[in-house]
LUMLUMVO-717326 format. One record per residue (C-alpha): residue number from 0; residue in three letters; x, y, z. Coordinates in nm, 3 decimals. Layout:
BEGIN
(NUM,ala,(X,Y,Z))
...
This chain:
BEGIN
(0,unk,(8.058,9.542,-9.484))
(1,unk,(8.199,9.258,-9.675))
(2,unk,(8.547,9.149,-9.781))
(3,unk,(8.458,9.217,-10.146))
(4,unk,(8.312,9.521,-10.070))
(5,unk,(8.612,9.637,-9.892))
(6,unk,(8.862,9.530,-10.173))
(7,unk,(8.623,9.656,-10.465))
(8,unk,(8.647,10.018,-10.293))
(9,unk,(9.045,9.979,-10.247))
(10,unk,(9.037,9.878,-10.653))
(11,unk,(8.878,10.194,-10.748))
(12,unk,(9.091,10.422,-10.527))
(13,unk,(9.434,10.305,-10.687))
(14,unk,(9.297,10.310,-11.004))
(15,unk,(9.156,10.663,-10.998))
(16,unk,(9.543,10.714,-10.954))
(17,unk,(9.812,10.444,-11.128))
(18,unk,(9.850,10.696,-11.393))
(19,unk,(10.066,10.902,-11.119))
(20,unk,(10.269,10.632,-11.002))
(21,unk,(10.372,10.302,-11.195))
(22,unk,(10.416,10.148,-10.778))
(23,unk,(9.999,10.255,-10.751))
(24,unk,(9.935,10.095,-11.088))
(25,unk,(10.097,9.749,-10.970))
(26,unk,(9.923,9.757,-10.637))
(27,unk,(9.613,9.829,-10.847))
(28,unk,(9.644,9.529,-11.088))
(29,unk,(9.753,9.266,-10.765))
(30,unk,(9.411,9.427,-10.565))
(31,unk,(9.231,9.356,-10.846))
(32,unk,(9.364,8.969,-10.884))
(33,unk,(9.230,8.955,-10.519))
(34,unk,(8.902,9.084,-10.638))
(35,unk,(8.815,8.811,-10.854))
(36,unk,(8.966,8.549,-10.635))
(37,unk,(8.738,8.683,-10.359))
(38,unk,(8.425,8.689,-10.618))
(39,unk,(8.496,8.312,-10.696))
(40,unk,(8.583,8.158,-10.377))
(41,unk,(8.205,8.387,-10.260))
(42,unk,(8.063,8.206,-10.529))
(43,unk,(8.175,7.832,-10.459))
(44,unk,(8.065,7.874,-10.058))
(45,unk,(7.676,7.996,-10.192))
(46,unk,(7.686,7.680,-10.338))
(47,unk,(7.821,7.502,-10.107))
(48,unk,(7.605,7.621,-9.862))
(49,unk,(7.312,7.566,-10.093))
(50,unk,(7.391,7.192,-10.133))
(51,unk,(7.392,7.167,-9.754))
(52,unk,(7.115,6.934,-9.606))
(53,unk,(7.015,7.209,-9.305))
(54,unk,(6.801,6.986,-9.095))
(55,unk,(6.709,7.181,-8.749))
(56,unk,(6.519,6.845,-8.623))
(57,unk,(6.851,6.674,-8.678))
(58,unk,(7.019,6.952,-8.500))
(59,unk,(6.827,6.949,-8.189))
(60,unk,(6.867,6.609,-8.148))
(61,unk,(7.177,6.609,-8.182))
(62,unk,(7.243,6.850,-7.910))
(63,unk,(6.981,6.693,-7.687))
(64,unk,(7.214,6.339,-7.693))
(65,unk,(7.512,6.559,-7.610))
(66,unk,(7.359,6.736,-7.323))
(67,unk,(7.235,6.401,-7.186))
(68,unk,(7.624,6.205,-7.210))
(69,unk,(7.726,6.501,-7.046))
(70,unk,(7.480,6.421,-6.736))
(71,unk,(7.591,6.070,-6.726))
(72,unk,(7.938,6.168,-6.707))
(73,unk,(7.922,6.387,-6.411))
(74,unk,(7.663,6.082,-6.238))
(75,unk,(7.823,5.795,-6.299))
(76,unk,(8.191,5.825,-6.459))
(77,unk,(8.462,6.050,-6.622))
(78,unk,(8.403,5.915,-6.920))
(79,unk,(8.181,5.774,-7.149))
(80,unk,(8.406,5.448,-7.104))
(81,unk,(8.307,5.407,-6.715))
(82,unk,(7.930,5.487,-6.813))
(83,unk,(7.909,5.199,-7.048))
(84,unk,(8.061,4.994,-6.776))
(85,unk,(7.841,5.108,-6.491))
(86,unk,(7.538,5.034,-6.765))
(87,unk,(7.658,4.716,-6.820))
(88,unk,(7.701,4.593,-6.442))
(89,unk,(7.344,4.811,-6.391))
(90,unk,(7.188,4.546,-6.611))
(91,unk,(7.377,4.223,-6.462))
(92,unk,(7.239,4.365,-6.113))
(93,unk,(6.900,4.420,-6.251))
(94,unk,(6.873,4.091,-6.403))
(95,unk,(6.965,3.957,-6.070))
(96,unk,(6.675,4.128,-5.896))
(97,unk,(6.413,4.026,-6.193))
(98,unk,(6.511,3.661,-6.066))
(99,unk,(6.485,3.693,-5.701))
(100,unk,(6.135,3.532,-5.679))
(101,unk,(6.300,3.218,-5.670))
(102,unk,(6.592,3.311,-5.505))
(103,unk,(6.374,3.443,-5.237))
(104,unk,(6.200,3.077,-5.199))
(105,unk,(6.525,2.950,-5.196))
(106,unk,(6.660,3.174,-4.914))
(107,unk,(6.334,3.113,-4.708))
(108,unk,(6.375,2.741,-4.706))
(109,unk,(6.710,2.777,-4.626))
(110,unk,(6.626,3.068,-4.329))
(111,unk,(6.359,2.731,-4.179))
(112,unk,(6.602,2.457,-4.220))
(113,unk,(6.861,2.680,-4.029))
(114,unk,(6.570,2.768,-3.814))
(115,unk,(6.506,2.401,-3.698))
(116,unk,(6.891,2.308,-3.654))
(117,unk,(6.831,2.588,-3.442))
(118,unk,(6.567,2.465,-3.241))
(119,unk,(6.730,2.128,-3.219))
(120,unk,(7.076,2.276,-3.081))
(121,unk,(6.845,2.538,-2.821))
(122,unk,(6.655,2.223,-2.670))
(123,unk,(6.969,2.002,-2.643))
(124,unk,(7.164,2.290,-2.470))
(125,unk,(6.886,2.348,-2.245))
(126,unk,(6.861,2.002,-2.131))
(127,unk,(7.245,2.003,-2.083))
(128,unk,(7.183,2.274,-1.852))
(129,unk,(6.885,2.134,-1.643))
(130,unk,(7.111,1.848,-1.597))
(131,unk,(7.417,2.002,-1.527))
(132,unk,(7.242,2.250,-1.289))
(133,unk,(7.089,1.959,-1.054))
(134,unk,(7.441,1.823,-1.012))
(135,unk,(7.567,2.181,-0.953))
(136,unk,(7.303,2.289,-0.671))
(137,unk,(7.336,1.983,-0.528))
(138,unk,(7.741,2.046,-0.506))
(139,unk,(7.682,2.393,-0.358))
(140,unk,(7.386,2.295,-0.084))
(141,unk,(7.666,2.018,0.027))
(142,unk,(7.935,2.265,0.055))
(143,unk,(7.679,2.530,0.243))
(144,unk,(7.626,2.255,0.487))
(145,unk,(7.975,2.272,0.605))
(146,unk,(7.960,2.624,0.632))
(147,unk,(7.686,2.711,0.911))
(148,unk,(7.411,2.697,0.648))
(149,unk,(7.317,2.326,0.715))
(150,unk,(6.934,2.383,0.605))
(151,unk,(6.973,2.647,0.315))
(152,unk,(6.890,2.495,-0.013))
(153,unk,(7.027,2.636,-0.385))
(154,unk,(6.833,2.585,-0.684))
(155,unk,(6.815,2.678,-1.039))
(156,unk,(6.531,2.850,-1.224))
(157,unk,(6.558,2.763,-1.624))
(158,unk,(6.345,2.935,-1.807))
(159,unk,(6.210,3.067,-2.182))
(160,unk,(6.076,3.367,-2.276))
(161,unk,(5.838,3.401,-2.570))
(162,unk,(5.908,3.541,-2.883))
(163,unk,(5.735,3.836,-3.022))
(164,unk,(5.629,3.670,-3.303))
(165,unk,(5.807,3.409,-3.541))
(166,unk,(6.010,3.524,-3.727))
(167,unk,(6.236,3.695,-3.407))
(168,unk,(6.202,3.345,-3.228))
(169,unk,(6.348,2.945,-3.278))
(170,unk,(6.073,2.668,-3.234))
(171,unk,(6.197,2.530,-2.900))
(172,unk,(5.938,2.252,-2.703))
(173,unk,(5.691,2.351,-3.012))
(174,unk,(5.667,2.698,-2.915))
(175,unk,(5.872,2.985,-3.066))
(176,unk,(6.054,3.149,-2.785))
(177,unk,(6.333,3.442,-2.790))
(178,unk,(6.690,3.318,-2.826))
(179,unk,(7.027,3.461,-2.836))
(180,unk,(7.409,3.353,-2.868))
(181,unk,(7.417,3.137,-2.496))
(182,unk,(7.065,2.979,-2.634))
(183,unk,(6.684,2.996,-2.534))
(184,unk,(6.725,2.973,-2.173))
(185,unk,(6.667,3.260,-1.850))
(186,unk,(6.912,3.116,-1.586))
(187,unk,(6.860,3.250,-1.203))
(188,unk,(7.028,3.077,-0.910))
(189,unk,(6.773,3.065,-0.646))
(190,unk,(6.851,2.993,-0.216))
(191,unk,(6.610,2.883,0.042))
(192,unk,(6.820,2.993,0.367))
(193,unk,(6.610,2.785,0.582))
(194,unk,(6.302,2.520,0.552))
(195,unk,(5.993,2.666,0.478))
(196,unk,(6.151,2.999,0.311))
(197,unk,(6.060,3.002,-0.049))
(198,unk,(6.337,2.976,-0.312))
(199,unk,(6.432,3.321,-0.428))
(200,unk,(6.682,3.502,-0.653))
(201,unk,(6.992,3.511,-0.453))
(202,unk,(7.039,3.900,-0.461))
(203,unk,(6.700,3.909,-0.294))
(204,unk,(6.693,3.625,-0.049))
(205,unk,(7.058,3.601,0.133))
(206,unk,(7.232,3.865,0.397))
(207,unk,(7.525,3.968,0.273))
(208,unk,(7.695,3.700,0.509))
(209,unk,(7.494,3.416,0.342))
(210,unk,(7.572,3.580,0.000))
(211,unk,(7.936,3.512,0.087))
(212,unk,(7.942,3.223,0.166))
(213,unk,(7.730,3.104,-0.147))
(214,unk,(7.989,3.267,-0.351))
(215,unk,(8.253,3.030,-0.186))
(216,unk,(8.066,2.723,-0.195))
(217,unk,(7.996,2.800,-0.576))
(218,unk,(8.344,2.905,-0.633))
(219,unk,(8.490,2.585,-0.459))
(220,unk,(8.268,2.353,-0.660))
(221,unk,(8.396,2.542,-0.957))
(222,unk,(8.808,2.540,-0.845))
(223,unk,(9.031,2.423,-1.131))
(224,unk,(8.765,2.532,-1.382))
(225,unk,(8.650,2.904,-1.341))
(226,unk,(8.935,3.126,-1.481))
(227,unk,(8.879,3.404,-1.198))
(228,unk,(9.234,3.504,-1.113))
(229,unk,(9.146,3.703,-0.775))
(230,unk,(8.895,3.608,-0.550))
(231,unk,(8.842,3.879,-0.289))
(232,unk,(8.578,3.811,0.031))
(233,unk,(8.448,4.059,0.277))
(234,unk,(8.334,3.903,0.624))
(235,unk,(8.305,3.600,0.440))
(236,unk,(8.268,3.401,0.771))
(237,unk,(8.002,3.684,0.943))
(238,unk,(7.742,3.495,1.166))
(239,unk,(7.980,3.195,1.200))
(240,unk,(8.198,3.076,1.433))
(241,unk,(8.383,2.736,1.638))
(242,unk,(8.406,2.439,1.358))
(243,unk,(8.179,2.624,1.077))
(244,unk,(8.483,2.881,1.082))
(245,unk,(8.729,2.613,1.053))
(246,unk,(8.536,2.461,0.761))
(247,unk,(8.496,2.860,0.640))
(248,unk,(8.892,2.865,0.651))
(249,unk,(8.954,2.482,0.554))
(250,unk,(8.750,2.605,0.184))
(251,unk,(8.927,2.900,0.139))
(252,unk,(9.256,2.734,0.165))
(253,unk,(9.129,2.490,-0.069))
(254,unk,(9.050,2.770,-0.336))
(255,unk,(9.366,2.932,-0.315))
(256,unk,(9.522,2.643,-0.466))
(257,unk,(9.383,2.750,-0.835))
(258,unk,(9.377,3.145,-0.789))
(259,unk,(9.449,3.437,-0.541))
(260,unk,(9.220,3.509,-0.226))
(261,unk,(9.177,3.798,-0.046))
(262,unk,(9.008,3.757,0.281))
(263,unk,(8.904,4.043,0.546))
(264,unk,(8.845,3.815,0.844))
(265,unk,(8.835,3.902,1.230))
(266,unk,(8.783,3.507,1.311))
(267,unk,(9.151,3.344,1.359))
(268,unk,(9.038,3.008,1.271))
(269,unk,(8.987,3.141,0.925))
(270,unk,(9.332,3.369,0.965))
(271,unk,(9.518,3.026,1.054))
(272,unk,(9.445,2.893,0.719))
(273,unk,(9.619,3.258,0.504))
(274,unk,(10.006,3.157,0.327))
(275,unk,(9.978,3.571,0.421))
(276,unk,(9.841,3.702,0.680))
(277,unk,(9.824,4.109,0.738))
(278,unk,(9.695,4.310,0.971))
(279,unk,(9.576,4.676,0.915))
(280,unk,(9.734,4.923,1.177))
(281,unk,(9.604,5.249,1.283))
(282,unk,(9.889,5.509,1.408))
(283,unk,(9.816,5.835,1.546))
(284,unk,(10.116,6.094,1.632))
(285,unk,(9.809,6.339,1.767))
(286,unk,(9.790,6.540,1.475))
(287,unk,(9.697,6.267,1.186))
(288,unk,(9.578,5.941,1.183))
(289,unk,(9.745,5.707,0.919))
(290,unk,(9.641,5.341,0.851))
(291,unk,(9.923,5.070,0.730))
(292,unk,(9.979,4.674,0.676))
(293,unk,(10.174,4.510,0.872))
(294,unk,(10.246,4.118,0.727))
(295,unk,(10.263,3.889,1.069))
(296,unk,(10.516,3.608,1.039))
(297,unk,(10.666,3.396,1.335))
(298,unk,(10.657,3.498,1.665))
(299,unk,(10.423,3.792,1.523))
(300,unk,(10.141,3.575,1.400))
(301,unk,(10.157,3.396,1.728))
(302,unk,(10.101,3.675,1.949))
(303,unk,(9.786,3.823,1.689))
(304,unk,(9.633,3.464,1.662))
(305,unk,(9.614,3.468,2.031))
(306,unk,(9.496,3.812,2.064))
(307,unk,(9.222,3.759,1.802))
(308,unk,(9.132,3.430,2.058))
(309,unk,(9.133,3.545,2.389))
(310,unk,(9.219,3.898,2.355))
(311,unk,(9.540,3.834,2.550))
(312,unk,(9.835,3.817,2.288))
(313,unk,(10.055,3.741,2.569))
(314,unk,(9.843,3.477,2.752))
(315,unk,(10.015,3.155,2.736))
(316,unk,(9.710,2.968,2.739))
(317,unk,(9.600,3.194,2.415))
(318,unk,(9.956,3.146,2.269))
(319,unk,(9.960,2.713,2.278))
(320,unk,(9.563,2.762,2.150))
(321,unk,(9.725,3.005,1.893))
(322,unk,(9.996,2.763,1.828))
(323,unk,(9.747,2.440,1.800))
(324,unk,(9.516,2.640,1.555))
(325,unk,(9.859,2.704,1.334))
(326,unk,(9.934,2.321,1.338))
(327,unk,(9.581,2.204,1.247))
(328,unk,(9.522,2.477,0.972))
(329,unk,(9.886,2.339,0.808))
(330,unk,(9.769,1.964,0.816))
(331,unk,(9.405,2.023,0.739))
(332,unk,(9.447,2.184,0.402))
């Protein structure tokens, strides 16, 4: 029911009774002011509404853009602010990647220029190190000379492996061949312990006394230059003996002038040549066995020097040999 219905039926009700009450008959004449007013201001919204252009199409549309600003809102910004901005970096990006024909000629002639620096530097570092490496086996073989290995023989194997296909290889010798940041090249040090053995990979081909003492000629061709703080050698001087151990000893004194050596030794001509010299202890109190270092100085490394020699640490004979091998180890450094 209506407003005007409503107030029409109110009309009639007071004034089927004003005559009663002069109040009733006021109320009666204000109701019926509200009457008309309601009957105009009806009248003016029919047509209102009839002047209305109701277009549904228009309507639909409308709510179809709304629905889709609120998608971009919740994809790509709060507001409709940061959507416009996305759009407009969206189209500077886009226009980037229409273009990239030529930018991707560009970046390929670029990716072969870089390519054949590439090459150049590969090639000149691996001659640097086929030269370098003659000098340095020759430096070694001298040095294993000295130390019972008169015959052995160290050599370097350079090599390149071949790319899987171009475009994961440099053009080094005009082939493409794998590279990676220390250059083209497979490096192996190689030893020949005797003549007629075939050079092979050093793991493979020395005893672990050989091993040693190619790891001390290398590292005394390398003194002054290797940063290698500690240098620590196990039997170092096994299968050697007389003036090779002197040599053995002379080297190692040499090395410790740029770093910190460690030897385990049982030959006192290499023992002559420590600034330190210790000697591992066993004690037993016949219920445990403990081990301990004992540092020999003076009289001390006298009496193990000639023990190590003859056996006899109180064998005067052992003690001046002792003695001379102290003397000669100070002034051969």
């Amino acid at each position: 029911m209506d407003a005007a219905t409503l107030v029409g039926g109110a009309h009639r009700a007071l004034e089927a009774v004003r005559s009663h009450d002069p109040a009733l008959a006021g109320l009666a004449d204000r109701i019926g002011e509200v009457g008309i007013l309601l009957s105009d201001v009806a009248g003016e919204l029919a047509g209102y509404a009839d002047d209305l252009d109701a277009d549904p199409l228009r309507l639909a549309a409308v709510e179809e853009r709304r629905a889709a600003l609120a998608q971009l809102t919740r994809k790509y910004g709060e507001n409709i602010s940061d959507v416009l901005t996305w759009a407009e970096q969206g189209a500077a990006r886009l226009a980037e990647l229409d273009g990239d024909d030529d930018r991707i000629g560009e970046l390929t002639a670029e990716r072969d220029a870089l390519r054949a620096d590439l090459g150049g530097l590969a090639q000149a570092l691996t001659d640097a190190r086929t030269e370098a490496a003659a000098r340095f086996a020759e430096a070694v073989t001298e040095e294993l000379a000295s130390l019972a290995m008169p015959h052995a023989r160290v050599t370097f194997a350079i090599r390149q492996t071949e790319a899987a296909d171009e475009a994961s290889g440099v053009e080094v010798g005009g082939r493409a061949v794998a590279y990676g940041p220390h250059g083209a090249d497979e490096v192996e040090l190689l030893l020949a312990p005797h003549p007629g053995a075939p050079p092979r990979p050093i793991a493979k081909g020395a005893s672990g006394g050989e091993l040693s003492r190619v790891m001390l000629a290398v590292e005394v061709v390398f003194a002054g230059s290797d940063p290698v703080p500690t240098y620590l050698f196990d039997e170092v001087d096994a299968g050697v003996g007389g003036k090779a151990a002197v040599e053995v000893g002379r080297r190692l004194a040499r090395l410790a002038r740029s770093a910190q050596v460690v030897v385990v030794t049982h030959l006192p001509q290499v023992a002559a040549f420590a600034d330190r010299h210790l000697v591992v202890e066993k004690t037993n109190d016949g219920a445990v066995t403990r081990s301990g270092v004992k540092a020999m100085e003076g009289e001390d490394r006298v009496r193990e020097l000639s023990r190590m020699l003859a056996g006899q640490e109180d064998s005067e004979l052992a003690r001046a040999h002792a003695e001379e091998l102290l003397e000669a180890a100070r002034t051969g450094r």
